[in-house]
C-alpha positions in Angstrom: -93.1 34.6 -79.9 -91.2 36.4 -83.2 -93.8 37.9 -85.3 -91.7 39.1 -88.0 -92.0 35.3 -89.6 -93.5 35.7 -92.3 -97.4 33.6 -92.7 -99.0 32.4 -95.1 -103.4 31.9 -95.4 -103.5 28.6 -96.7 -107.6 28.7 -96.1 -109.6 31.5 -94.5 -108.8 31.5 -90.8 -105.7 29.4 -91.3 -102.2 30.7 -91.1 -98.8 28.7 -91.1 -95.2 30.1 -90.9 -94.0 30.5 -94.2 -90.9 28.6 -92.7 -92.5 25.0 -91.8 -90.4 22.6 -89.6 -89.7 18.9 -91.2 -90.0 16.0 -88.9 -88.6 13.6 -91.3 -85.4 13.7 -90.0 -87.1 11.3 -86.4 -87.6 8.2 -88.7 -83.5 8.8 -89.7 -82.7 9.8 -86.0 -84.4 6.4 -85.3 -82.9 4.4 -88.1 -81.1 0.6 -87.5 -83.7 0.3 -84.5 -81.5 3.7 -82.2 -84.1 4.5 -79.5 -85.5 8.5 -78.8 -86.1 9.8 -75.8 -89.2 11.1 -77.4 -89.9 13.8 -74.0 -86.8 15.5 -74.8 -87.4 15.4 -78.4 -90.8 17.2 -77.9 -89.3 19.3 -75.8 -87.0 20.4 -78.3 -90.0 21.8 -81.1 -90.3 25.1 -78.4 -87.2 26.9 -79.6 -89.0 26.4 -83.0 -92.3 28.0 -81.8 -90.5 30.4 -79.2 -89.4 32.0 -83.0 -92.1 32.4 -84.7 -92.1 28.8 -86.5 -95.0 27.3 -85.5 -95.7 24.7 -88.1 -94.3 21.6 -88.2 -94.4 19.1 -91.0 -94.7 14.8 -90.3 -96.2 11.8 -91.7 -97.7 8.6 -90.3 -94.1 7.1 -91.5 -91.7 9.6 -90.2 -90.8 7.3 -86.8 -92.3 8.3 -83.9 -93.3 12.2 -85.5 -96.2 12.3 -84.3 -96.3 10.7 -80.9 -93.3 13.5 -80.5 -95.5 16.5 -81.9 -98.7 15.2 -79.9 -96.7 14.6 -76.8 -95.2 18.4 -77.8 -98.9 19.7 -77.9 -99.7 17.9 -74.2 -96.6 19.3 -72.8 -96.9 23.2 -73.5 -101.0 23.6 -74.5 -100.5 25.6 -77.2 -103.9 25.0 -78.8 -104.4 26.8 -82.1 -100.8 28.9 -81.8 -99.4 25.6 -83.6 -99.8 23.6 -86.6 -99.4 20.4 -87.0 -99.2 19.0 -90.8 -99.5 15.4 -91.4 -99.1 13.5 -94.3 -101.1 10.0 -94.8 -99.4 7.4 -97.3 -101.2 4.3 -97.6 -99.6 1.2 -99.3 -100.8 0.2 -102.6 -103.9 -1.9 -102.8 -107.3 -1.9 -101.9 -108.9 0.4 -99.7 -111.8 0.2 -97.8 -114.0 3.7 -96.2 -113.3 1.8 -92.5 -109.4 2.0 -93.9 -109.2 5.4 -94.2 -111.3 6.2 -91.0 -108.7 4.1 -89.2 -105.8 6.0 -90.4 -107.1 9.1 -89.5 -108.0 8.1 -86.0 -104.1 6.8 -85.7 -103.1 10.2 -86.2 -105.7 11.7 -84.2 -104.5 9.4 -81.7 -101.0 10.4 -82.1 -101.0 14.0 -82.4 -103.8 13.8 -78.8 -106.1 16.5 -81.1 -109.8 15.8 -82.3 -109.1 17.6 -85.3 -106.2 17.5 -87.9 -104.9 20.8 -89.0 -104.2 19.6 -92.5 -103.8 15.6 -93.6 -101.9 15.5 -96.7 -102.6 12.3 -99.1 -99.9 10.8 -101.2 -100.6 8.2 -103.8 -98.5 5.6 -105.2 -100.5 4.6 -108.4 -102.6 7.0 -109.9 -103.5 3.5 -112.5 -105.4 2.5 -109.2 -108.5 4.4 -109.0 -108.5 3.5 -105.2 -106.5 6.5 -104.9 -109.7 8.6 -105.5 -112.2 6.6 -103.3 -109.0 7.4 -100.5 -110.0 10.9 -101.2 -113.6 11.6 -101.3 -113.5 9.4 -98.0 -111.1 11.8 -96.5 -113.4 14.6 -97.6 -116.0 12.6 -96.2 -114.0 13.0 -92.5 -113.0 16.8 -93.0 -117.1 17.3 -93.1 -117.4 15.5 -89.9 -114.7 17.9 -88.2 -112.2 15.4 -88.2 -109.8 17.3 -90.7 -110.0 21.0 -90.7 -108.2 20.9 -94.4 -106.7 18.7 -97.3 -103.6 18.8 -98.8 -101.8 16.4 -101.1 -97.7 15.3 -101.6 -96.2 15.0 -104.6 -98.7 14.8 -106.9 -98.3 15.7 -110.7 -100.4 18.3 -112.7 -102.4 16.5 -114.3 -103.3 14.1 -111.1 -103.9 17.7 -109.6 -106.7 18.9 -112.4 -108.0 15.4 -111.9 -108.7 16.5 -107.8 -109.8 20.2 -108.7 -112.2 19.6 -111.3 -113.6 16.0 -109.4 -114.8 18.4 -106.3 -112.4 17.2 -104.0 -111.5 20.5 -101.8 -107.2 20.6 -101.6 -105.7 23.7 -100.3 -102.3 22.6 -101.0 -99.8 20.3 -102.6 -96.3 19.1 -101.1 -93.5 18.9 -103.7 -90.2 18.9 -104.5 -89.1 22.3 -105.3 -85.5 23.9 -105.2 -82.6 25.6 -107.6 -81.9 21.9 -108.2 -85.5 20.5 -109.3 -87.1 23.7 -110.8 -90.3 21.1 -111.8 -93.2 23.2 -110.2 -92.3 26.0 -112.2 -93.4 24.3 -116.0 -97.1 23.1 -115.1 -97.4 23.0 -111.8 -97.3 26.4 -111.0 -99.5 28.0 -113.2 -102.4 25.5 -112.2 -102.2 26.2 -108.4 -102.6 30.2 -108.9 -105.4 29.2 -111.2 -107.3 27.5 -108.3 -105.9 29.7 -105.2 -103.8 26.0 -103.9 -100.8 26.8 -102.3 -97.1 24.8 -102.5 -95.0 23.6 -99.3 -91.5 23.2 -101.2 -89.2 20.7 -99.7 -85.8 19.8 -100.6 -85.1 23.5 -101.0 -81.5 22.8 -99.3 -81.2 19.3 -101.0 -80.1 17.6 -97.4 -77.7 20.1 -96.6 -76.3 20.1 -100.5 -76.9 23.9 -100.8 -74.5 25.7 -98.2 -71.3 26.0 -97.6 -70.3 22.9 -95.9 -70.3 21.1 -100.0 -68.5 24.6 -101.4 -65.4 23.7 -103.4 -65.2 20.0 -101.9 -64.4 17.1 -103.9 -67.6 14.9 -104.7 -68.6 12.6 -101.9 -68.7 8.6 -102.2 -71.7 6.7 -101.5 -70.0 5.9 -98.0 -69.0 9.7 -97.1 -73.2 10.2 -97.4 -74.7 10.0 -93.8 -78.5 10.8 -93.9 -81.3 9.9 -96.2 -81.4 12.8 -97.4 -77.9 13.0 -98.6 -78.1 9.9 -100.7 -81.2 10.9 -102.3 -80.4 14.8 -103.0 -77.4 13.1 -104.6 -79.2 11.3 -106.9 -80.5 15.0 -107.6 -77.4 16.1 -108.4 -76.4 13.5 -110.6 -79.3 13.8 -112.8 -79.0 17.8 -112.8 -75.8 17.2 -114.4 -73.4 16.0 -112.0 -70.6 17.7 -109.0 -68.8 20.2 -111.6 -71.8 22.3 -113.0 -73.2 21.6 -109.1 -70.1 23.6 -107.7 -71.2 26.4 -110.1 -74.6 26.7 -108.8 -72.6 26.8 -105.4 -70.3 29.4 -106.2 -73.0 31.8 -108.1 -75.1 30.7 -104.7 -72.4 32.0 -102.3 -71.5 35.1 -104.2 -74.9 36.3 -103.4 -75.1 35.4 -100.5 -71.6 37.7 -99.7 -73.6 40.5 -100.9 -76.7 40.3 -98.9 -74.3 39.1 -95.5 -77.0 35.9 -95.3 -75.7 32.1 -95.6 -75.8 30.1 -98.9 -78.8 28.4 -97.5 -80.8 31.4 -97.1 -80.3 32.4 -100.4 -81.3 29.1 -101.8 -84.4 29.1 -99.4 -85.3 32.6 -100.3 -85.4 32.1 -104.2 -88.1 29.5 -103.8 -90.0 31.2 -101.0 -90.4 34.0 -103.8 -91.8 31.7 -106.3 -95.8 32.1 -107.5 -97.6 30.0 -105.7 -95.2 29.0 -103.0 -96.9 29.1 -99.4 -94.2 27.7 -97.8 -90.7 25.8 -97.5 -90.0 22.7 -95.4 -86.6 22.7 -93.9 -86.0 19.8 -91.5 -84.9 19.9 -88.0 -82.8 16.6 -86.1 -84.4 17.6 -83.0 -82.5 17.9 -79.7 -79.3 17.4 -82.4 -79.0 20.3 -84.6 -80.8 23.8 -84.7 -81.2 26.1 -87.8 -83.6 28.5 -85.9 -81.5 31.9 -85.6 -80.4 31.4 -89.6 -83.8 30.3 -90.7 -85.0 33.7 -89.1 -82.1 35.6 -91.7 -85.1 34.4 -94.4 -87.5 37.4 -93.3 -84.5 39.6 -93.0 -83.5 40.4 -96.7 -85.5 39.6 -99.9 -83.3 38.7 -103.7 -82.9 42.0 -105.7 -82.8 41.5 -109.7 -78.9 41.4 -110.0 -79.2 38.4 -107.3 -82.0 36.5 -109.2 -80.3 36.9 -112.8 -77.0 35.7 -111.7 -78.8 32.7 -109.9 -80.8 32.1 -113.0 -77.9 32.2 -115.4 -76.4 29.1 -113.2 -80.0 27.4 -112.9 -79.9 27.6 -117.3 -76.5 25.1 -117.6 -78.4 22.7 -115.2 -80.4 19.3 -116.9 -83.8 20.0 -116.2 -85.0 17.0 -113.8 -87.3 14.7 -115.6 -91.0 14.3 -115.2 -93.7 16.4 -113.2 -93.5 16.7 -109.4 -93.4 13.5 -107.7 -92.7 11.8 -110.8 -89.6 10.2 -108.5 -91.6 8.1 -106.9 -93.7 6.3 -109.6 -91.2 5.9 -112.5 -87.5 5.7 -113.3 -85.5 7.7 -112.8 -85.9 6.8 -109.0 -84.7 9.9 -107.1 -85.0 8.1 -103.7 -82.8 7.4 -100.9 -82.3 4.1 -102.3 -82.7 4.8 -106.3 -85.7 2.7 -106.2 -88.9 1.8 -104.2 -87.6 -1.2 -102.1 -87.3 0.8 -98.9 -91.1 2.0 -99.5 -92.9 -0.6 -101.3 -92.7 -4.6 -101.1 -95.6 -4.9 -104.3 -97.5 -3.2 -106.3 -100.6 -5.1 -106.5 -102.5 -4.7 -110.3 -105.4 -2.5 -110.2 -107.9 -5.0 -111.5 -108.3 -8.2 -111.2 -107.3 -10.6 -113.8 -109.3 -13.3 -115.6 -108.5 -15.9 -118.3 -111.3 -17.9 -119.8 -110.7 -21.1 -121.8 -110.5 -19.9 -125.3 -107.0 -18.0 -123.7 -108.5 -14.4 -123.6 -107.1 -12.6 -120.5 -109.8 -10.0 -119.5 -109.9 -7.4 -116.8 -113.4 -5.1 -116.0 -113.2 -2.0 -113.8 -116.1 -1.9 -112.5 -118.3 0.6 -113.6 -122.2 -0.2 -114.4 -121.9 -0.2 -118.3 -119.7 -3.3 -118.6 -122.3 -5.2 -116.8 -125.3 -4.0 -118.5 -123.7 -4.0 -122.1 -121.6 -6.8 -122.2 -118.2 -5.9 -122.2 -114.7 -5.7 -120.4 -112.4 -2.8 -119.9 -109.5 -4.6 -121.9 -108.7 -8.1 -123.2 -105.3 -9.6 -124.0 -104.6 -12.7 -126.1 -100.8 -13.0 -126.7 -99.0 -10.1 -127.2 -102.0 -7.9 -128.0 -104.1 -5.7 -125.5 -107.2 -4.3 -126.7 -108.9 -1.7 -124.3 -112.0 -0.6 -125.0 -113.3 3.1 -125.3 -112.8 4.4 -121.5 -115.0 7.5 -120.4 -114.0 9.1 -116.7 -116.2 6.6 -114.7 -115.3 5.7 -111.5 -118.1 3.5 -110.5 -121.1 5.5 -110.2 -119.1 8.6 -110.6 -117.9 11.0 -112.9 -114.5 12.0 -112.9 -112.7 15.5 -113.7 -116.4 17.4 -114.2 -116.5 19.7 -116.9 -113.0 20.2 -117.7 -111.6 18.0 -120.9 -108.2 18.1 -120.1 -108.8 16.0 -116.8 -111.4 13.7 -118.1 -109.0 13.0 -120.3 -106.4 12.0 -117.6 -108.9 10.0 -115.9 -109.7 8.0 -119.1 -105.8 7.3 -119.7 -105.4 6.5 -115.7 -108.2 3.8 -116.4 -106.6 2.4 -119.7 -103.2 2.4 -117.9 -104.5 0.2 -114.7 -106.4 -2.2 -117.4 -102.9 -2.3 -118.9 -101.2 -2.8 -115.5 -103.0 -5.7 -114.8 -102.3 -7.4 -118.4 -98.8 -7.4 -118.2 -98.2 -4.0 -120.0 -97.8 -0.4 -119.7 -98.4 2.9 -120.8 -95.2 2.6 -123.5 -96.2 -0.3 -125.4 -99.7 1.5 -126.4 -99.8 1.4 -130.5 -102.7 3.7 -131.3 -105.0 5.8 -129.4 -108.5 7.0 -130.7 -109.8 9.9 -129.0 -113.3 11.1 -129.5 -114.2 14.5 -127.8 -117.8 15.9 -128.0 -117.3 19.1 -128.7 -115.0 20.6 -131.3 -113.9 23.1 -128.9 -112.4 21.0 -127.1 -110.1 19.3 -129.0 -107.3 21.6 -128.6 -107.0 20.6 -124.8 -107.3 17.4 -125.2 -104.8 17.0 -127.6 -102.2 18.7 -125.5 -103.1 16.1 -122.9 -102.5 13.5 -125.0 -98.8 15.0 -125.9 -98.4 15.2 -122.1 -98.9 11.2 -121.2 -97.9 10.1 -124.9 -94.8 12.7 -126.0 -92.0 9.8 -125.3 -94.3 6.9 -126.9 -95.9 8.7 -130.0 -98.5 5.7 -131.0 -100.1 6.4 -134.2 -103.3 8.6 -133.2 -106.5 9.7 -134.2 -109.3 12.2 -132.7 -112.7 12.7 -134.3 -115.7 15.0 -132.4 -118.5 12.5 -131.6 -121.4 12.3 -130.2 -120.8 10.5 -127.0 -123.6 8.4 -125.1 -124.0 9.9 -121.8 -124.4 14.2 -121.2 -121.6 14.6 -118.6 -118.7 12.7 -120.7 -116.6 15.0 -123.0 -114.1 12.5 -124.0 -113.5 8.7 -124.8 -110.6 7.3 -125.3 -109.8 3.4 -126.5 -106.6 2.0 -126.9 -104.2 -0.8 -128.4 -101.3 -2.0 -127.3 -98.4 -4.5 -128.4 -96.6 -6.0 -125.3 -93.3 -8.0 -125.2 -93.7 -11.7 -125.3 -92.2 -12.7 -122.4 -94.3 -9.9 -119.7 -96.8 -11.5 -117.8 -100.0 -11.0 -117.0 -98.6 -11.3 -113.1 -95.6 -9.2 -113.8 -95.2 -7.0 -110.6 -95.8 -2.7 -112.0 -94.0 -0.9 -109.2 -90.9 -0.4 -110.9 -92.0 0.9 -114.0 -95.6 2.5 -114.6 
């Protein structure tokens, strides 16, 4: 095997290759119902390993990924020489402890291991507090010894402070990170150094977009665009600012890489490998079709000297910043998807509470924590156009959200208010006035810049007061008003716009 791939410790006693293989490319290999011989396919992952890249990269809805990687792991015995990465993505909705014992025993299934190497949790809705309950369940499974780590995909900062500061142990989070999307580098970043979490980058060659194959060619059509990943790394490129500043990026992109005699794609690989925080990049592999092994091994051969990274920063400035946090794409417009929406992911997004409407025409919702019982109130109420959500702590149940920090109680409170909205018809945007009491003045800073990151686009009219809040562990409350359109309905469907 190669050792001069380079590794990274995601955990003590667990290494990957800092070059991880993507198994995405199965579920497009397998697209319009085109059948694999899945003991070739395996057979194909030992060039990788044979290299020096020993960690692959799948999901429970990459194809047949996993049956491939287990049946890989049957075939050659490689034990703990090779790491298999998976990535659970439930759909929206209720989830139940037996749920997410079951989805763990399909992939333990699957990959023929008693022990998952790292599961990776994505959520769809963070308005949906089930997305938490998925989490300390799965923490709940890595203590048995049925997950030897935790990871997340795409989530956002602040959905990241919420898991940090909650308990929850992650030692990494998948996102989107390349010279298009330069989104890690704002927030993202900074908080994973902060609590020693690692980031495995994909997209780093946008599907292909970053070499030389797209160099000085005319834009493609939607027809000319073969793989998923072309027609969403388009979408990328559209919002970045289009095909003419893209061929820029391309030439600045090849001109180093003439100077350091490596491909285009190495040099786009290389910038982000060199990013704080980054533990990895995820490049995909069409196994048994197309081989990147010998070029991905260039990456440990050269690193980007400081002429290299100005020039390559000069083209990155004239680029549109993509919108949002990390995984933003898939839980709001714009949707940078294969699709330009969630209709090849999602059928519904069900509301994260459940509606009621009495006789006197109040629409109510609770979320279920103890107070609302014992003191007589809901989480929200609507009657016609008007939603009134009352002050929201971070309670989740019996549990307190986001521990000591303020910032991510914070984020938990809004999550809350947002769900109650969800499930009256409205959304985030059509909040009027917030009130935010914080308990100690100290804190109020933090908050506040919280609040600017949920509320920048929708400025309601806003006040924050210190306060002495009823129970010890609560450092902020947070109560809301909101002013929805007429014609939204209480059943109106959330998935395409949160």
């Amino acid at each position: 095997m190669n050792t001069n791939v380079e590794r990274c410790e995601l955990a003590p006693g667990f290494s990957i290759s800092r070059v991880l293989t993507g198994l995405w490319q199965i579920a497009d290999m397998e697209r319009d119902g085109a059948a694999l011989d899945l003991e070739a396919t395996a057979a194909a992952m030992a060039a990788y390993t044979e290299a020096g890249f020993t960690t692959f990269d799948m999901a429970d809805h990459y194809g047949s990924a996993e049956e491939v990687a287990g049946m890989f792991m049957r075939q050659r015995g490689h034990g703990k020489s090779v790491q298999l990465l998976t990535k659970w993505v439930p759909k929206p909705g209720p989830v139940t402890r037996e749920d997410v014992r079951a989805a763990v025993q399909r992939a333990l299934d699957r990959l023929q291991t008693d022990c998952i190497d790292l599961l990776q949790f994505h959520a769809w809705n963070y308005a949906d507090p089930s997305w938490l309950d998925c989490l300390f369940w799965l923490q709940e499974l890595k203590a048995q010894g049925r997950i030897r780590h935790l990871g997340l995909t795409n989530f956002d900062t602040a959905h990241l402070r919420i898991v940090v500061h909650s308990g929850i142990d992650v030692v990494s989070n998948q996102v989107c990170f390349s010279l298009i999307d330069q989104r890690p580098v704002e927030h993202m970043t900074g908080l994973c150094l902060q609590h020693g979490i690692k980031l495995l980058c994909y997209g780093t060659v946008a599907g292909g977009f970053l070499t030389e194959r797209w160099l000085g060619k005319p834009e493609p059509s939607c027809a000319d665009l073969r793989t998923w990943s072309q027609m969403k790394y388009k979408r990328f490129i559209d919002t970045a600012g289009g095909w003419e500043i893209f061929q820029k990026l391309l030439r600045a992109v090849e001109s180093v890489a003439r100077r350091h005699g490596v491909s285009m794609a190495n040099v786009a690989c290389r910038y982000i490998l060199e990013q704080p925080a980054v533990g990895g990049i995820i490049i995909g592999a069409r196994l048994g079709e197309s081989e990147h092994v010998q070029d991905n091994l260039r990456l440990f051969q050269f690193s980007l000297d400081e002429p290299s990274r100005v020039a390559i920063d000069e083209s990155l400035a004239k680029l549109r910043p993509i919108p949002g946090d990390c995984g933003d794409e898939y839980r709001q417009p714009p949707f940078l998807t294969a699709s330009g929406d969630l209709s090849h992911h999602l059928e519904t997004m069900p509301p994260p509470y459940l509606a009621q409407t009495g006789l006197d025409g109040r629409t109510k919702v609770l979320s279920g924590t103890p107070w609302e019982e014992i003191a007589g109130f809901c989480r929200a109420v609507r009657r016609g156009n008007r939603i009134l959500v009352s002050g929201t702590t971070a309670t989740h149940g019996s549990r307190a959200i986001g521990g000591a920090d303020p910032a991510a109680q914070f984020h938990f409170a809004i999550d809350k208010i947002a769900g109650a909205l969800q499930s009256l018809g409205g959304r985030l945007r059509d909040i009027v006035r917030t009130r935010v009491y914080v308990r100690n003045l100290r804190d109020w800073e933090a908050v506040a810049r919280a609040h600017g990151e949920r509320f920048r686009d929708i400025q309601p009219a806003n006040t924050l007061v210190r306060a002495q809040l009823v129970g010890d562990e609560y450092l902020v409350e947070v109560e809301a008003e909101a002013v929805v359109p007429e014609a939204a309905s209480v059943q109106s469907d959330s998935w395409r716009e949160t």
